[in-house]
N, C-alpha and C positions, 0 to 999 in steps of 0.2 A: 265308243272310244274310252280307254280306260285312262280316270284322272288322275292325273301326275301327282306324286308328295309333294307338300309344300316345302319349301325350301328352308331346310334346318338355319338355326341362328350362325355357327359356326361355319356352313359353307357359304352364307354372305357375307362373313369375316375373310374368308379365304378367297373368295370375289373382289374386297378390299383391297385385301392385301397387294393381289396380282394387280389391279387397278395404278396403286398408288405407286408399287415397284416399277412396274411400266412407263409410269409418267415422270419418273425419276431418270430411269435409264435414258432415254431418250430428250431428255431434255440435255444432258451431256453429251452422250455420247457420239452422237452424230457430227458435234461441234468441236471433239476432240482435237482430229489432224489438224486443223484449223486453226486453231490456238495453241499447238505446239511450232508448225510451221509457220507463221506468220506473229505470236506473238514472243514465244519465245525462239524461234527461227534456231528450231533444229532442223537437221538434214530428213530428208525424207525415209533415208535408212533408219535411220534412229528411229524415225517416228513408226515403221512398219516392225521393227524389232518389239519396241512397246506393245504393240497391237498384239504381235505373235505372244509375246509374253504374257499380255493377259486372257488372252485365249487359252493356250495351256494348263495354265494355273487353273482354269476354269472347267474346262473338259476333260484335259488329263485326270483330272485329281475326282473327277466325278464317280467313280466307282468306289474309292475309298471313303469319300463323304457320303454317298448310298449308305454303305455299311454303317459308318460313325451315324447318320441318322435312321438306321432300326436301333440301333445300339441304344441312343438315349432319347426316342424318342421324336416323331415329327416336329414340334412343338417347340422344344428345343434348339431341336439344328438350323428352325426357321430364326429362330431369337438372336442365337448366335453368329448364323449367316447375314441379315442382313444390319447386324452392330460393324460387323467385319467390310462388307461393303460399303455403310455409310463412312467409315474411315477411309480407305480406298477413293470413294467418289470426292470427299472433301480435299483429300491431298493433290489430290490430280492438276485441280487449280488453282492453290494455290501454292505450289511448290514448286522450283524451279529448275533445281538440280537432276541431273541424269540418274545417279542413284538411288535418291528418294522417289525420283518417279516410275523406277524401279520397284522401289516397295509401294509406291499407291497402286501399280500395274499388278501385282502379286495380291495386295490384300485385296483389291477390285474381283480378280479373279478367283480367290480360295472363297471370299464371299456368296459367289453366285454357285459355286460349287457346293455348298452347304448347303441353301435353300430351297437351291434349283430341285435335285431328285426329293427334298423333303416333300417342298408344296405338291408334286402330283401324287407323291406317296399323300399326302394329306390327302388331296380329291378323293383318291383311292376309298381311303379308308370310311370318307362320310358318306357315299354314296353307295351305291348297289352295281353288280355288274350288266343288268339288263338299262339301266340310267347311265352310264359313265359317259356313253361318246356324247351325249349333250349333254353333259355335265361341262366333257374336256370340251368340247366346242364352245357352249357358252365362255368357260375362261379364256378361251381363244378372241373368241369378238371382246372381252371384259381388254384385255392385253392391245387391241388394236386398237380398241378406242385412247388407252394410251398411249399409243402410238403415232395418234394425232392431237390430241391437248399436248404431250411434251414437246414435241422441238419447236411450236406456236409461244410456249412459255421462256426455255430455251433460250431463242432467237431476241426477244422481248429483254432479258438478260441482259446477255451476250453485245447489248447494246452500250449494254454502261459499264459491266467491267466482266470477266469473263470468272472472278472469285465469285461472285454472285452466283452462277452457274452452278458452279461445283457445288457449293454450299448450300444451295437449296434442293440441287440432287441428294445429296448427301440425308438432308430433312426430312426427304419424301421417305427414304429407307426408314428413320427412326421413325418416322409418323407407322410407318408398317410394322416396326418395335412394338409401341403401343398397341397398336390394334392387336397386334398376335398377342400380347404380352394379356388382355384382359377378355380375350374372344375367342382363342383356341384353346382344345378342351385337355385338361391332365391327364394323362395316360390311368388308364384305370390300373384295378389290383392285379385283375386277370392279363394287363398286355403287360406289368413289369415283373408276373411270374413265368410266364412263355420262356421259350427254347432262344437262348439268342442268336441273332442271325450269322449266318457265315459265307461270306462272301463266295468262297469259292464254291457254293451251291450253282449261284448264276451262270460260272466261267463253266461249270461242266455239265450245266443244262443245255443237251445239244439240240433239241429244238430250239430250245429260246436263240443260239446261238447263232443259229444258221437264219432264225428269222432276225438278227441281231446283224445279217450279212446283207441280208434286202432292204431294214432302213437305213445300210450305209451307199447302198444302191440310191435310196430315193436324197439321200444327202448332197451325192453326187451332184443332183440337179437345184435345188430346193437354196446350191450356196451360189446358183446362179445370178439370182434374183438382182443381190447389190452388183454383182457384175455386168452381166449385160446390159441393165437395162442405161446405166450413166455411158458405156462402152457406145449406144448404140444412139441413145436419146442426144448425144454430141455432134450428131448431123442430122438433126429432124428440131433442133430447141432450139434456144437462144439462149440460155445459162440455166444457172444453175435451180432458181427461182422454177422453173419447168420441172426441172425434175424433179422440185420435192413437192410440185402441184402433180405429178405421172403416180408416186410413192402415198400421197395422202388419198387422191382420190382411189388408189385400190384400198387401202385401210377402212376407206368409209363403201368401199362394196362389200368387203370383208364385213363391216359389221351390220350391216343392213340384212346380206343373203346365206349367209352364215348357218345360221340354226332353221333355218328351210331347209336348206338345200342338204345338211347332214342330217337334219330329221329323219329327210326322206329316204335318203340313201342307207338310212340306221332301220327302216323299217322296212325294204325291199331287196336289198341289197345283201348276201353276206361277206362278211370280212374282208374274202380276198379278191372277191370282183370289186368292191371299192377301193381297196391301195391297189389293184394292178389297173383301173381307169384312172385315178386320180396321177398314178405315175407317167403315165401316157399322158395325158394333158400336160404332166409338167415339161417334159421332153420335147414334147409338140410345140407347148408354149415357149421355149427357149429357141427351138428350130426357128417358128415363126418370127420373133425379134429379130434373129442374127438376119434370115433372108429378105426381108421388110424394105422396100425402097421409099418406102416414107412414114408420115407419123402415124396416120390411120392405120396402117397395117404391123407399126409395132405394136399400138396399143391392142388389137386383135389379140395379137400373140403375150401382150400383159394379161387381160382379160381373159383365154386358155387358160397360162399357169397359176393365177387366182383360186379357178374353180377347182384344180388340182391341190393348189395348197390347202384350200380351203376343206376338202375331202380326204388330204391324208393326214394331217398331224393328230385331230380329233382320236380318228381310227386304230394312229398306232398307240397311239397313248393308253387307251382305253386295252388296247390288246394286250402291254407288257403289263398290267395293272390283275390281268387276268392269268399270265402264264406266271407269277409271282405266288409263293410259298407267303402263307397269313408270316408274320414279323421279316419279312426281307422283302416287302415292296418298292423301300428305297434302294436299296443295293440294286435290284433290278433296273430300275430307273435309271440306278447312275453307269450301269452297262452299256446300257443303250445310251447314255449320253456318249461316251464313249465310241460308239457306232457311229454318230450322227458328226461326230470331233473329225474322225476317221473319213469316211465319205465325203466333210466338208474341207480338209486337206485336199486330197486324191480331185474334189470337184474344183477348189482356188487352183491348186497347182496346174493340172491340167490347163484349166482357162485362158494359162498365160499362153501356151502352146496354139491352143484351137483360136484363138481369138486373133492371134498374129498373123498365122496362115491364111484367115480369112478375108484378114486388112492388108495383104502382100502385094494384093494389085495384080497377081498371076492370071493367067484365064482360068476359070471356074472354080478359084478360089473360095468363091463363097458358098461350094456347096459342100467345102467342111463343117457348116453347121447342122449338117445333118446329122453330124456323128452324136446328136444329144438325143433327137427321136432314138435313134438306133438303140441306142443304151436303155432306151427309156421303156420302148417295146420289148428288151431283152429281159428286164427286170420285173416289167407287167407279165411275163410269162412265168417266169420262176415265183412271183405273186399268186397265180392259179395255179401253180401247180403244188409247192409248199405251203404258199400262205396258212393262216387261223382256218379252218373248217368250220366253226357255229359262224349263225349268222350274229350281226350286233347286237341285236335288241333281243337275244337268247335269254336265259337262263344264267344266274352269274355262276359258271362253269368254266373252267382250268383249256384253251384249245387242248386240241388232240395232235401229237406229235405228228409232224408231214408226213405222209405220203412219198 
């Protein structure tokens, strides 16, 4: 077996970074509705308006932040990004006015929009293309274990006054300031003499774009996850304390079975038999929750879409990092962020639809939730038949336009 490179200084800087970002985000955000609804008791419109709002500010703008970060550099846009979001995160809670929380909902989200395509642009660039999907996987378990230290610290907060919250979310970001500010590397002579990037490279790469249609396909599914499972776990729980013991104990599968299990699939598997399985399980996994007539057999159907999650984000990540031109791997990035924005509209909106129908009380109502395998197998096949063609663990090679 051939021995892995040691891991450079700078991508345990970037392991950091995602670390400390994660345990930032989720130490708020999860607690968000909840402290606008109840303490400052706005309408629930309001509160989903805000949401939407910093969603878009966030994914919308993701393609043009791609470009701004080949433009000046990874390193940079990370700096800048998340200065921008610890403002954002700070305001949140402690401001009370609709308009201002309007602009924390805005700098929250132009923040993540900065960073977001930089950091994989960054994995990108320290790593190799035969190392990336456990690279991207590693950050993935690095990301979920904050995902379980944040809302434990959060909650812990959130106890004594909910500024506390904000504000230490906020810190986690500059703490991530720091780190990037004295551990990510200056762009050399040779990347600020390059060609500079130009966005519309990405938009009229029609490969890239049509595999830019299949992760809005697995998006579809993948913005299930917070929906079904509180939708479904409200007749199998007993509050809400269940559900964020249903939500951590997958994070902590996630980070245990993680790097096996895309190991293995990095070394047996190529590209597009693992996103057209991993889409299937997530479809599956969703089918299974909705038709579930108790808790055992939702957690089944958690357990399915785990192993699909767990199997495609790594993959795709690592693929757009491969179909990207040397200086426009952020713009790429923030394309496909764009994709995943798209997909996860078309999969919320939809939800409200299928989920209704299925809670109608009609006969055979509940075998509207098949309509997710459906989808899921539709897009596993358009996965082998378009998908990447190398296998993962190839040669760090550009895929070959589909088929």
């Amino acid at each position: 077996m051939a021995k892995r490179p040691p891991i450079s200084f700078a991508l345990k800087v970037l392991y950091g970074d995602t670390f400390t970002m994660a345990v930032g985000f989720y130490m708020l955000v999860p607690l968000l509705a909840y402290h606008f609804l109840q303490d400052l008791t706005l309408t629930i419109a309001v509160v989903a308006a805000l949401t939407a709002l910093r969603t878009a500010a966030q994914n919308g703008m993701m393609p043009i932040a791609g470009w701004v970060a080949d433009r000046i550099n990874f390193r940079r846009a990370i700096l800048i990004g998340v200065l921008v979001r610890a403002l954002g995160f700070a305001m949140l809670g402690t401001v009370e006015s609709i308009p201002l929380l309007v602009v924390a909902s805005i700098f929250t989200g132009l923040g993540g929009a900065l960073f977001h395509p930089a950091s994989y642009s960054a994995y990108a660039a320290l790593t190799t293309g035969a190392d990336r999907v456990r690279v991207y996987s590693t950050r993935e378990v690095v990301s979920n274990v904050g995902f379980i230290v944040g809302p434990i610290i959060g909650g812990f907060l959130a106890g004594a006054d909910f500024a506390f919250v904000s504000l230490s979310a906020a810190a986690m970001f500059v703490i991530a300031f720091i780190i990037s500010a004295f551990g990510l590397p200056h762009p050399s002579d040779e990347e600020r003499a390059r060609t500079p990037p130009r966005l519309r490279v990405a938009f009229a790469d029609a490969a890239f774009l049509r595999y830019c249609a299949l992760v809005a396909g697995t998006a579809v599914l993948i913005a299930q996850f917070y929906l079904v499972i509180p939708f479904r776990a409200a007749e199998f729980t007993s509050g809400p304390s269940d559900l964020g013991f249903i939500y951590s104990g997958a994070a902590v599968v996630m980070v245990i079975t993680m790097l096996p299990l895309t190991g293995a699939a990095n070394r047996f598997l190529p590209d597009r038999i693992t996103l057209a399985g991993a889409t299937a399980c997530l479809g599956v996994g969703v089918g299974l929750m909705g038709l579930s007539t108790n808790l055992v057999g939702m957690l089944v159907g958690v357990a399915v879409f785990i192993v699909g999650q767990m199997l495609v984000q790594p993959v795709l990540n690592a693929t757009v990092s491969r179909f990207a031109p040397d200086g426009s791997v952020a713009s790429y990035f923030g394309v496909q962020g764009l994709a995943n924005a798209i997909g996860g509209a078309v999969g919320s909106g939809s939800a409200g639809v299928i989920y209704a129908l299925a809670d109608s009380g009609e006969p055979g109502a509940e075998w509207v939730w098949l309509t997710y395998p459906a989808w899921a197998i539709l897009v596993a096949i358009m996965f082998v038949i378009f998908g990447p063609r190398q296998a993962s663990g190839s040669a760090d090679s550009k895929p070959s336009a589909p088929r």
